[in-house]
Every structure is written in C-alpha cells, then in structure tokens.
GURO-677590 format. One record per atom (N, C-alpha, C): residue in one letter; x, z, y. Coordinates in steps of 0.1 Angstrom, whole numbers, plus 2048, in hexadecimal, padded with zeros to 3 digits. Each point is the difference from the previous one (the first is absolute). Layout:
GURO-677590
aXZY...
//
This chain:
GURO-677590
x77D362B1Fx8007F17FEx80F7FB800x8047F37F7x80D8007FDx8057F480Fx809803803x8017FC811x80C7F47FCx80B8057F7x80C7F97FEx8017F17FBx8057F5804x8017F47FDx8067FC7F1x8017F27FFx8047FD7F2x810801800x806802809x80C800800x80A80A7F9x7F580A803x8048107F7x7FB8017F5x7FF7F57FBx7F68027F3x7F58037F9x7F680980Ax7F9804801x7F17F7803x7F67FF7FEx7F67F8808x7F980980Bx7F87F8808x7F7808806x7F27FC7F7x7F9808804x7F28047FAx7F67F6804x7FA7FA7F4x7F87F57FEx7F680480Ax80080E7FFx7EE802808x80380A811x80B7F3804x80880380Cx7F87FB80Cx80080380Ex7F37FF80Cx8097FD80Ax7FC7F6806x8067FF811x7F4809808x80380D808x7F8802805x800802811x7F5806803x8037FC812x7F3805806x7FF806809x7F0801809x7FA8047F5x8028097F7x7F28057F5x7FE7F47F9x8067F47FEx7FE7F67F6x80B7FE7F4x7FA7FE7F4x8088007F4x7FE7F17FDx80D7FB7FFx7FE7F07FAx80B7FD7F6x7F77FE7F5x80A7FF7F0x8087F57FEx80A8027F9x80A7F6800x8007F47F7x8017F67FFx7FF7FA7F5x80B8037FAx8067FB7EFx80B8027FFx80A7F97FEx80C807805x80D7FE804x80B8027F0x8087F880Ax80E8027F6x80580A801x7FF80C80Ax80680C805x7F880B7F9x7F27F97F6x7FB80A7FDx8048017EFx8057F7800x8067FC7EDx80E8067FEx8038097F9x80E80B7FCx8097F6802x8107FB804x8087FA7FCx8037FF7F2x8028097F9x7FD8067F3x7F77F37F6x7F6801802x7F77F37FCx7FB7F8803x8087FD80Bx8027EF805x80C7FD7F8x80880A7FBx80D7F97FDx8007FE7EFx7F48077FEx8008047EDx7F77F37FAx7F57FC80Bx7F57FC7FBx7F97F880Ax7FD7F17FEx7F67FB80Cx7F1803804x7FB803806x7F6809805x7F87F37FDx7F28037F4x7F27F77FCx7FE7F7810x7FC7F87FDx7FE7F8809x7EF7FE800x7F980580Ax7F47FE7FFx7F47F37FFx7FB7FC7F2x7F67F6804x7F4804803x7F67F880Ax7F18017FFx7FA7F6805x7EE8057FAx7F77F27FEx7F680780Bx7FC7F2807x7F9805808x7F07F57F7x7F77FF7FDx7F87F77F6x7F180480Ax7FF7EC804x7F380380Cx7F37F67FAx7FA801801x7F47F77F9x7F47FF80Cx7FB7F1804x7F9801805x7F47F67FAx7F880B7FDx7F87F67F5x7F47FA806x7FE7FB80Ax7FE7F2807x80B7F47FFx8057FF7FFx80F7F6802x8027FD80Dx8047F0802x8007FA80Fx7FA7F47FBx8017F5809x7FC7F5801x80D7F67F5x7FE7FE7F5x80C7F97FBx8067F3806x7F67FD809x8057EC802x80B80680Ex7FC80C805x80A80480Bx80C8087FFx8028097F0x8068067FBx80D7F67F8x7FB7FE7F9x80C7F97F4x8037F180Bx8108067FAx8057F5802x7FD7EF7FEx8057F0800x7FF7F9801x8067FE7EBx7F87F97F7x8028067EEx8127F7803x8017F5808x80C7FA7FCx80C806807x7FD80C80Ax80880380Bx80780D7F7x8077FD7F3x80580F7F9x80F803803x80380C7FCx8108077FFx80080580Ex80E7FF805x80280780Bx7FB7F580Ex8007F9802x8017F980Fx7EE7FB7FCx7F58077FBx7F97F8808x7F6807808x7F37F9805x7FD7FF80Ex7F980B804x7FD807805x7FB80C802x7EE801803x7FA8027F5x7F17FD804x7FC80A80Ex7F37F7805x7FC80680Bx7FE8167FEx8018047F6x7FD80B800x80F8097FDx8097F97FDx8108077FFx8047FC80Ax7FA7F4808x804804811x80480C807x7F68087F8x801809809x80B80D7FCx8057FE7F6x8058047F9x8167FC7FFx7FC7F480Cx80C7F7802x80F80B7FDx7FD80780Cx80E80B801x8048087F3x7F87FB7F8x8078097F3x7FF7FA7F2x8057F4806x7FF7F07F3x8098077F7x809805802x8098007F3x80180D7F8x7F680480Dx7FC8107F3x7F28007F7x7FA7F77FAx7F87FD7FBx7FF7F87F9x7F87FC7F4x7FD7F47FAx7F27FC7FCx7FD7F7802x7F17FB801x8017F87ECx7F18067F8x7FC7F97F8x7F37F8802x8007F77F9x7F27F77FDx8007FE7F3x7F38017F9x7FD7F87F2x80680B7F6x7F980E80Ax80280D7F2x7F78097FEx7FC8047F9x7F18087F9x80780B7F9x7F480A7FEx80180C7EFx7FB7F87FBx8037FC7F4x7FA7FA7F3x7F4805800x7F67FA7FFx7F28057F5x7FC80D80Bx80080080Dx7FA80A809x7FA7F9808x7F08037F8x7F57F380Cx7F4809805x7F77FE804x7F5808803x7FB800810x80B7F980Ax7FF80180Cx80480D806x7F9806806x80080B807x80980A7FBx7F88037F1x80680C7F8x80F8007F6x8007F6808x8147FC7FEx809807808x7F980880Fx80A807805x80580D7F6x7F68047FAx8068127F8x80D7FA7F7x8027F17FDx80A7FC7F7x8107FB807x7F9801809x80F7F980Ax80D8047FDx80080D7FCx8118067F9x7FB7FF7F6x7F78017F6x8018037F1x7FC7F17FAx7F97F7802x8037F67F9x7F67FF7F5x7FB80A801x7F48017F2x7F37F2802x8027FE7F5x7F67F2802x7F08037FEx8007F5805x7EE8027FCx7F780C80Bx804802807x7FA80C807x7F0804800x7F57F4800x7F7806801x7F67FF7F3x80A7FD7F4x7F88017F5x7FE80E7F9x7F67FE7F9x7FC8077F9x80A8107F7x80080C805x80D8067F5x80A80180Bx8017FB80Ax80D7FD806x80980D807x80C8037FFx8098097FFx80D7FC807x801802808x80980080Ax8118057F8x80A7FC806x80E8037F7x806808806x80E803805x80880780Cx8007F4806x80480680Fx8057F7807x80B7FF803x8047F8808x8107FB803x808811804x7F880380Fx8088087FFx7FF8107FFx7F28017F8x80680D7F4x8058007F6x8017F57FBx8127FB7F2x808803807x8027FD80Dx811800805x7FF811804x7F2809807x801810802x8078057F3x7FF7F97F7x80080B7F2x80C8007F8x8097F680Ex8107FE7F7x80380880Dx801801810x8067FF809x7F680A809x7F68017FEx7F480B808x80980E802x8098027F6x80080F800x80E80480Dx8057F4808x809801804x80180280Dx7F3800805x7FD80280Cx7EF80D801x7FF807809x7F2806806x7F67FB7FAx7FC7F5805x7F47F57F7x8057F97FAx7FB8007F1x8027F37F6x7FB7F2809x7F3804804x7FD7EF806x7F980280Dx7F77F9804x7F680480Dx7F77F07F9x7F08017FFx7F87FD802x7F980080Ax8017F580Ax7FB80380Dx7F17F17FFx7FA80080Bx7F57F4802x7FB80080Ex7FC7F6806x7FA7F980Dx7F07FE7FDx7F880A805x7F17FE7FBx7FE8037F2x8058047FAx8008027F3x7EF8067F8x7FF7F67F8x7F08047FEx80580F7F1x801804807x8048117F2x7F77FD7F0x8088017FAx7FC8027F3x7FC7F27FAx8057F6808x7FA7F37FBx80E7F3800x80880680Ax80B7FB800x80B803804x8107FC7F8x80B808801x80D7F47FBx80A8047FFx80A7F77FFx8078047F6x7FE8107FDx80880A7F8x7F88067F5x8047FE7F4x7FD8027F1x80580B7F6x7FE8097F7x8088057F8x8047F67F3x8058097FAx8017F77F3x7F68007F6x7FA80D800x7F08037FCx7F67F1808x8047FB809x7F57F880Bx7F480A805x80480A806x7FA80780Ax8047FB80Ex7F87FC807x7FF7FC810x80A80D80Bx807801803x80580580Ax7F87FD80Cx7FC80D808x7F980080Dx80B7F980Ax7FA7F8807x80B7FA80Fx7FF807808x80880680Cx7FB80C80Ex8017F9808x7F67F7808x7FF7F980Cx7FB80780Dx80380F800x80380680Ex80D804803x8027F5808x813805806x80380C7FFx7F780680Cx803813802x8048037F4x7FA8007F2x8028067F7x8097FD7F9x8087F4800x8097FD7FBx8107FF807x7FC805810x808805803x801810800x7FA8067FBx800810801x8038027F1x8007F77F5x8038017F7x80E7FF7FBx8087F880Cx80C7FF803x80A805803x7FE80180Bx80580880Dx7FC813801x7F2800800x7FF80E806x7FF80A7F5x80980B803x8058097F3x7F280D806x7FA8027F5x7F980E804x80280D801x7F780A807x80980A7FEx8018047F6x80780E801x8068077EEx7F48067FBx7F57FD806x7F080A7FCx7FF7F37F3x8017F6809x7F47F27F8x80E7F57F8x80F806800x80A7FE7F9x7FA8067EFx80380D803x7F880C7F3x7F67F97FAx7F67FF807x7F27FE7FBx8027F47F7x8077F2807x8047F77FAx8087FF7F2x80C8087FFx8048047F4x7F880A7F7x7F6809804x7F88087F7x7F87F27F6x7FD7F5805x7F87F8801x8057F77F4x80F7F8805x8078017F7x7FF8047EFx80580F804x8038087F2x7F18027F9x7F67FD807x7F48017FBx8007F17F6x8017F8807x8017F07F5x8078027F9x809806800x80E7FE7F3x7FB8097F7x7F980D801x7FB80C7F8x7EF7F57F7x7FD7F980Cx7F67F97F7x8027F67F2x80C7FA809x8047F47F7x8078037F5x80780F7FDx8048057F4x7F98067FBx7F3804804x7F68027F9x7F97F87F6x7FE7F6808x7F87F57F6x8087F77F5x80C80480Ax80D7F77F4x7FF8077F5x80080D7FFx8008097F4x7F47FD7F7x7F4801803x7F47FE7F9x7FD7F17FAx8077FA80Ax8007EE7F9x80A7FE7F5x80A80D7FFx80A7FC7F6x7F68047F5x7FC80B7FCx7F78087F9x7F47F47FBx7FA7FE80Dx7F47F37FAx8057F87F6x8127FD806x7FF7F07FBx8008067ECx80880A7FDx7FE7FE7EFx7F68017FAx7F17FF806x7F18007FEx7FD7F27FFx8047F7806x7FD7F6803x8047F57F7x7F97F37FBx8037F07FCx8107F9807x8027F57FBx80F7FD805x7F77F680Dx7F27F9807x8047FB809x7FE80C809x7F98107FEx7FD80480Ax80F80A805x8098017F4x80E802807x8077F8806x7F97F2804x80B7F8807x7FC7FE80Bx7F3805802x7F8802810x80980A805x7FC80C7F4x80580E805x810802804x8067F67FAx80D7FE802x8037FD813x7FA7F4800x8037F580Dx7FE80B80Cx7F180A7FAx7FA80980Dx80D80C802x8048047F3x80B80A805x8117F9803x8047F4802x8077FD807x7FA7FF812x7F77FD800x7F880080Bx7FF80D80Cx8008087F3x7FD810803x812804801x8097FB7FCx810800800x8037FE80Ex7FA7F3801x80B7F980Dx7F780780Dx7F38097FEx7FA80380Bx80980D801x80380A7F7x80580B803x810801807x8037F27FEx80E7FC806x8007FE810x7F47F6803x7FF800808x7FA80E80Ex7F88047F8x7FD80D801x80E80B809x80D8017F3x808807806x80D7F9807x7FF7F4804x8077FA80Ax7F780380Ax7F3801803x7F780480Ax80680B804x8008097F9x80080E803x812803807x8097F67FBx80D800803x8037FD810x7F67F7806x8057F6807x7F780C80Bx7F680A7FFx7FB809809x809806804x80B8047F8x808809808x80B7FE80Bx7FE7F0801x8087F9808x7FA7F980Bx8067FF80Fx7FA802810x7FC7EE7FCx7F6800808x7FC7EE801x8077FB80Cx8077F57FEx80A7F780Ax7F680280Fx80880080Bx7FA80080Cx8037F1806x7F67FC805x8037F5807x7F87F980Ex80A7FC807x7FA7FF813x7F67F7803x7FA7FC7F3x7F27F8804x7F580B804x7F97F6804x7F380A804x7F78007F8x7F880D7FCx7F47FC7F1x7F67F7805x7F87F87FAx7F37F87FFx7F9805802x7F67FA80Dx7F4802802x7F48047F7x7F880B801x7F58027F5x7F47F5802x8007F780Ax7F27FE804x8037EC7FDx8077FC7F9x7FF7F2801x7F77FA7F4x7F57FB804x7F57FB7FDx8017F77F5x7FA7FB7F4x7FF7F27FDx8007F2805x7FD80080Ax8037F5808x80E7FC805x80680C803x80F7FB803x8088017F0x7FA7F47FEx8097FD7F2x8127FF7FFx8037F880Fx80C7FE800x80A80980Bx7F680A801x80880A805x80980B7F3x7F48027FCx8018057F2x8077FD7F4x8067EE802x8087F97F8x80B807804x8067FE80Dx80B804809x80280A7FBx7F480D800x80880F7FEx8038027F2x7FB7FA7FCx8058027EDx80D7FB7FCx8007F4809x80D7F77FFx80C80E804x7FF80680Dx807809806x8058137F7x7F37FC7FEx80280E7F6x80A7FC7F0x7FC7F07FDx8097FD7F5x810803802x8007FB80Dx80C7FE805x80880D7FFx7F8808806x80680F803x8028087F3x7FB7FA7F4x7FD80A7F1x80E7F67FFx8027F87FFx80B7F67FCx80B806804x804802811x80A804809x8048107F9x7F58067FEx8048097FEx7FE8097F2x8027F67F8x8037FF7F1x7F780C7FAx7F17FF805x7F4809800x7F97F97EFx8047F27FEx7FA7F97F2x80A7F5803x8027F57F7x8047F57FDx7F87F67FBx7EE8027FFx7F77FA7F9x7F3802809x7FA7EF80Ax7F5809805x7F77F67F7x7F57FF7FEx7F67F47FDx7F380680Fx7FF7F0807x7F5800807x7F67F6802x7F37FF7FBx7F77FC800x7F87FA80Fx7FE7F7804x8007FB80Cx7EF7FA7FEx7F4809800x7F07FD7F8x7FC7FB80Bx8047F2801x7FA7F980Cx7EC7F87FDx8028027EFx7F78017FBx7F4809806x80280E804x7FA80C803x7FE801811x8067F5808x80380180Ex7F37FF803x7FB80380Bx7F87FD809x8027F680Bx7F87FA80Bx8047F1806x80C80A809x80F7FD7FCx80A80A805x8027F780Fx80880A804x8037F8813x8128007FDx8007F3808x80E7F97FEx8077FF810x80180B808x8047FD80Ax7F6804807x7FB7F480Ex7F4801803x7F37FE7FDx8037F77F3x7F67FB7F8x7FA8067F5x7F38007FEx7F98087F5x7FF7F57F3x7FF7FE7F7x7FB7F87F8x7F28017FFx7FA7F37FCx7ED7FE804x7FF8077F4x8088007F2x7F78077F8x80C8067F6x7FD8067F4x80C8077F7x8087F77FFx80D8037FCx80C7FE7FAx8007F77F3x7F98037FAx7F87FE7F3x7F77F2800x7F57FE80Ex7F77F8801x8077F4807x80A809804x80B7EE80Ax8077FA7F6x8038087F7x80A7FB7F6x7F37F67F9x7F48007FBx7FC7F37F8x7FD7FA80Ex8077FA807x8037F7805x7F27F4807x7FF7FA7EBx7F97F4802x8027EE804x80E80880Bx8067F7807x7F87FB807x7F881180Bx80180180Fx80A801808x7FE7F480Bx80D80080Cx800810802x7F9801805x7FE812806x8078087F5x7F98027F9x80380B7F2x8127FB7FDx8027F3800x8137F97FCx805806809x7FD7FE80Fx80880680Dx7FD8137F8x7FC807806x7FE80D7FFx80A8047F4x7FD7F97F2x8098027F6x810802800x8037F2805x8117FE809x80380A80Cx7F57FF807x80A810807x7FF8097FEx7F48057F3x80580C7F4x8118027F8x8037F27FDx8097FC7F9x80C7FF807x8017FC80Ax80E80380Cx7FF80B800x7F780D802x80280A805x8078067F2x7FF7FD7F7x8038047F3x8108017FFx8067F1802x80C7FD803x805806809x7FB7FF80Dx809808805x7FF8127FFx7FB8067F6x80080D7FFx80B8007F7x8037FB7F8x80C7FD7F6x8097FD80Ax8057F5809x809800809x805809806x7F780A801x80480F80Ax8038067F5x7FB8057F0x8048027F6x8117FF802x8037F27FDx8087FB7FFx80D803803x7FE802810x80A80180Fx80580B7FDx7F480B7FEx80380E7FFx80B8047F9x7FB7FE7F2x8068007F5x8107FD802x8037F6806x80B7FA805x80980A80Fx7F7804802x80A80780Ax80380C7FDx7FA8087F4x80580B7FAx80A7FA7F5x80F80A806x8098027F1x8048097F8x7FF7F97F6x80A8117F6x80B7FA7F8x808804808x80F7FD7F8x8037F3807x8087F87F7x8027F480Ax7F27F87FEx7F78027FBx7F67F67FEx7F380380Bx7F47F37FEx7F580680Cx7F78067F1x7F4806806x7F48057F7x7FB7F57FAx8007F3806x7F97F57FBx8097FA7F1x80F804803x8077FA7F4x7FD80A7F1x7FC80B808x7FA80A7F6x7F48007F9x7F97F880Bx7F28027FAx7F87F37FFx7FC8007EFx7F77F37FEx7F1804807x7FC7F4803x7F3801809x7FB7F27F8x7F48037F5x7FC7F77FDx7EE7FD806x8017F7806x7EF7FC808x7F87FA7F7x7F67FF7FDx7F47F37FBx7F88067FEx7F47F97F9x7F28047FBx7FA7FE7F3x7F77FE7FEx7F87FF7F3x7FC7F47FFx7FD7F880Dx7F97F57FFx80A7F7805x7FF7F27F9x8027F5807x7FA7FA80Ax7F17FF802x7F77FD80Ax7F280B801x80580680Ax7F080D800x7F47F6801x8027F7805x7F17F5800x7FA7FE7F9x80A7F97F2x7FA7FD7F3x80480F7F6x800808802x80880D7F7x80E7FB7F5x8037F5803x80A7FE7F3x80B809800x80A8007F3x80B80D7FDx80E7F77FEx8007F3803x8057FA7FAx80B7FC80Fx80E7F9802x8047FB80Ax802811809x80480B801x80180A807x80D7F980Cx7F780980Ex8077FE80Bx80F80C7F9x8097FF801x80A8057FEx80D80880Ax804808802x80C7FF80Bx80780C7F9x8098047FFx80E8067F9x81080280Bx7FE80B809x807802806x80D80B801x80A800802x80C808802x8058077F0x80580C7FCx8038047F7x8127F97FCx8047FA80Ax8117FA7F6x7FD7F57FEx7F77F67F9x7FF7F87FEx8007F0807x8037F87FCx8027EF803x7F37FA806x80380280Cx7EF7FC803x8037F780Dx7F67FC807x8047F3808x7F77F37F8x7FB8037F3x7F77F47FAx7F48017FCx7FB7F47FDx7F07FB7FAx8037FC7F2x7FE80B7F6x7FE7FF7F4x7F47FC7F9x7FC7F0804x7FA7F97FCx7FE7FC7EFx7F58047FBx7FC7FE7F0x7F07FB805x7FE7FC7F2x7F67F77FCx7F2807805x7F77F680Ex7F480B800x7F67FB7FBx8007F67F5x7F57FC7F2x80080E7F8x80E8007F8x80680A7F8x807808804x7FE80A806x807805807x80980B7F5x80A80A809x8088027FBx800810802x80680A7F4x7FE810801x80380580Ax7F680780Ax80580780Ax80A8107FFx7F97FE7EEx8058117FAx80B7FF800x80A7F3801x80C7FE7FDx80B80580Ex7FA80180Cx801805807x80280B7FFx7F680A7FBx80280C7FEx80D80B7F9x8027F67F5x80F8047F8x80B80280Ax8017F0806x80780680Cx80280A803x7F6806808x7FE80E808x8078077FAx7FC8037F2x80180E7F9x80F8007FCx8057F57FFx80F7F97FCx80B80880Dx7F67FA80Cx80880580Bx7FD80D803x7FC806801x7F7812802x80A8097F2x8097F77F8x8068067F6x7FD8077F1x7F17F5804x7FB8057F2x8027F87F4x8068027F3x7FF7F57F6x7F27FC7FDx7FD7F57FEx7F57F77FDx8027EE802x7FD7FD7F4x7FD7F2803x7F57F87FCx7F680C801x7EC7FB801x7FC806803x7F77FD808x7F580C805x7F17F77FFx7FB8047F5x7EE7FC803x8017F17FCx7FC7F3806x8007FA7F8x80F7F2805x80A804803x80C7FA805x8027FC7F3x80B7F5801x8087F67F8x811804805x80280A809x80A7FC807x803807809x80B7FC80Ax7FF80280Dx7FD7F3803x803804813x7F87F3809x80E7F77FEx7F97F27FDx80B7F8800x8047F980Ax80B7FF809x8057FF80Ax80280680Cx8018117FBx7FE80A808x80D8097FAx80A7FE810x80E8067F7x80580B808x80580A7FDx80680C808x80D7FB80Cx7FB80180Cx80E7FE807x80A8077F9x80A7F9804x80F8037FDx80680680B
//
C-alpha cells in the first residue's frame, strides 16, 4: 500500500485504511491521495448528485406553502418550514407548479420523475425518468448508475425509476439489503459466481443481438423500427452488463456506520425514512452512485406509529381527511415528522465535506409529491422544496396556483447542473425561472 504523501509526488492509495484493534476504517478522499502530477495538469471533475424523494401522500398545503404574497427571498416561513428554520438559505420553496397534463390522483406517483401525462388512461406508457436520463450520461462513473430505493413500497405497482423503453424499475425498501449492496464485498466464492453470472448475460445478449440482426431483413419497415429501438435496448443493456462486471473486481468502500436492522416493521415508517435518508447519505459520501430516486408509499403505510403514538388508522385513510379535527391533528404530526427527517437530511449532509465544499453544496435534494391535496386527489399546485446542490436558494418561487407553472422546468436545471447538456426534458418549456447557480 502506497504510504508516501503528496509532497513526493506520489499519491497514497485511494483504497487506503486507518486501522487499529482489528478495525479497518476507509478513508474518504484526500488531496494526498491525487498525484501532484494531476492536480497540476488538470482540475479533478467536481462531483454532482441528485438525491429525488416523492411522497405520494403530500402534506397539508394550507400548513406547507408559503403566505401567495410573501415571494423572493425575505418571506415568512410557513408553519411547516418552521421546522426547517436552520437551513433557510439552503433551500427554496415553490407554489403554483404541476407536470402538465399528469392527473389521475393516486397513479401520478409512477410519473413524478418522468412527467408522462395522462397516467391512468387507456394505452398508457410510462417515459424515462429523471434520473435514469441523467444514469445514462453520468451512471457509468461510479459502482451504481442509480439506486431505486422505497418506504413501504407496494412492489411491482410503484417506483420513481423508468427506462427509456418505460419499464418500471423495482424500488429495494429493505435497508439490510441496500446496505449489503453497498458496503459488503462477498467472498471470492460468490465474487466468481457473480461474474460467471455476468458473462452469462452478455453471451445472452449477443446472442439475441445476432438473430435480431438476421430477423430484421425478413421483416416490413414498421417492424424494423421496433426491431431497431429493442436492439439499442439490447446495446445499452450489454454496456451496462460490462461496467457490472468491471466494477466486481474492485473492494466496496468501507464505512463506520453500523448495518440496519433486519426486523423494522411497516409501522415504523419514519424510522425507515431516517435509514434510507442515511444510507443515501453514505452512497453519496462515498461516491458509491450520484443518483438515488426514493419513493416514500405512504399510500401503502399501515396506521404507522409516530413516536409514542400510533395512528387510529392508515396513512392513506388520515390523509382523506374530510376535515376531521382528529384525522387534521394526526395528519400535521405526520407532516412535521416529515420535515424534520429532511432537517436531519439536511444537517448531515452539511457536516460532511469534500474539498472545500459540504455534501449538501454537492447534492440536489429535490422533495414533493404527486398530489396537491391527498383529500381531494388533485395534481395540480404540488407541495414543492428544492434543496442544496450550489444553487441560490433562501426563496419562495411563487407562480400562478390557478395556472400553474412547469415543474419539468425544474428538472433541466438538474441535468444542466449534474453536467448534462439538455434544455428539455419531457414536457418543460425551459428551465426554472428564477432559479440561479450561486456564484
């Protein structure tokens, strides 16, 4: 292992250990671990990432959004960014923004990154999402292209993550697993097996590629343009395939957290918030992905316990409301607890650095839902929040909530900042207007 400092020109070794008592603890990385050589030739990529959270219940809007006249930077902090006080200027709150033409209620969550309209009509086909567009410029640069994670996640029925084909990406809503997916390197028995496994998909997929070339001069001009779309399909899988197989041969980051419990129930919804939040953190810290999407199926909850309290009934059943005292109370301290899991999000994020900056200036963290009011199902007016990443934040980007305004336009952002060229994704006009890169 390379021992020598940056002084001698030399680096030390990225996959360097403080050790002690039989304990190995990995390093983040250092300036001592970058050659003099090319620090002096070249500025080392500067990493962006999206952390993209959906909770497709919402909150209570009349306690969420701001006051419509209180806009820009100085105004007043609604009772639910209360809680949220300590980190006013790393965030920015919208009102009066929607996906265009994404209605249906409920079945508006699978659209939340992709934007596809119309969800529960008839034919309906899902697009990419937000952020497997951005895996498919920037995925290949890290371990994992993305993470698909979820809270309660009802499998096979809802997800946040799309191909370009509009195939559903499964969410993994057991911590354990997503921390062992991480973190714990197997041995060299079930390493092997894993690459056999590998070279088995890639021997498939140049199989079929071959025979589909063959079909296609049999074939009409629309059935070559199916046959076409399926073998770029069958292209970008075999790529991914052997960046899989690349990244086996390399040790998985170690780090001094402790793994997640196997045994945390549906009920502890916001324990489970917490550890996902925590495992984002640690894929982030330790440059394991730059892309998570998580699904927060408060839809799917059961009556969850909030401290000492149980809720009288689902997550789901509090939310239509009715505008029961009981059902409003239970709701709001669903909804604080919400905020403040983002607050601790937040802090965290902020007390990790890399380079001169914190993780939070690194990392966009964009929050909201599907719905404007779970009560009435509307899609229309989305609770909004847009946190860290570099950007100008500290305000209430107040637009029209008659007409509201493209939330997709938001998204360009992202992909603008994450270093991707794009200036539309889905159904944007734009980027977000009044939404500017610190300086």
């Amino acid at each position: 292992m390379k021992t020598s400092s940056i002084l001698t020109g030399k680096a030390i070794a990225r996959r360097s250990f403080l050790r002690g008592a039989g304990v190995a603890l990995g390093l983040p990385l250092l300036d001592a671990m970058i050659p003099a050589r090319a620090q002096a030739a070249a500025p080392r990529e500067i990493p962006r990432r999206l952390f993209a959270i959906c909770n497709n219940l919402g909150v209570l809007p009349s306690k969420f959004f701001p006051d419509p006249e209180q806009k820009g930077f100085n105004y007043q902090l609604s009772p639910y960014l209360e809680e949220l006080a300590a980190h006013r200027d790393h965030f920015t709150v919208f009102s009066g923004v929607w996906h265009p033409d994404v209605d249906a209620g409920h079945p508006a969550d699978n659209c939340f990154l992709t934007c596809a309209p119309h969800p529960s009509s008839g034919g309906f086909r899902n697009t990419i999402s937000l952020d497997q567009y951005a895996a498919e410029h920037i995925g290949n640069r890290t371990r994992f292209p993305s993470l698909s994670l979820g809270v309660n996640i009802q499998q096979g029925q809802h997800s946040l993550s799309w191909t370009s084909g509009g195939v559903m990406i499964p969410s993994e809503d057991k911590p354990w697993e997503v921390f062992k997916r991480l973190f714990v390197t197997g041995t060299p028995e079930e390493i092997a097996a894993q690459r056999r496994r590998l070279a088995l998909g890639q021997s498939v997929m140049d199989a079929v590629a071959g025979q589909t070339r063959r079909l296609r001069k049999q074939v009409g001009t629309r059935d070559r343009q199916r046959l076409d779309q399926y073998l770029t399909g069958v292209r970008d899988l075999e790529t991914r395939l052997g960046q899989a197989a690349a990244w086996e041969e390399k040790p998985k980051p170690i780090v001094a957290a402790q793994p997640p419990g196997e045994t945390l129930a549906t009920r502890d919804y916001f324990e489970k918030v917490h550890v996902m939040y925590e495992l984002a953190r640690l894929a982030f810290e330790t440059d394991s992905t730059r892309l998570v999407a998580l699904m927060l199926d408060s839809v799917n909850s059961p009556a969850i316990r909030i401290g000492p309290e149980t809720m009288s009934d689902s997550y789901h059943a509090i939310s239509h409301h009715g505008r029961s005292p009981e059902k409003l109370r239970q709701h709001e301290v669903a909804d604080r607890m919400q905020m403040r899991a983002l607050h601790q999000l937040f802090s965290d994020l902020k007390a990790r650095c890399e380079d001169d900056e914190t993780l939070l200036d690194r990392t966009m963290i964009l929050y909201g839902t599907n719905l404007g009011d779970a009560n009435t199902h509307v899609t229309t007016n989305l609770p909004t929040l847009f946190a860290g990443g570099g950007f100008r934040h500290g305000q209430h980007l107040a637009f029209d909530r008659q007409r509201n305004y493209p939330l997709p336009n938001l998204y360009v952002n992202i992909l603008q900042r994450l270093g991707i060229e794009a200036d539309r994704f889905a159904s944007s006009t734009g980027t977000m207007r009044g939404l500017e890169v610190r300086s």
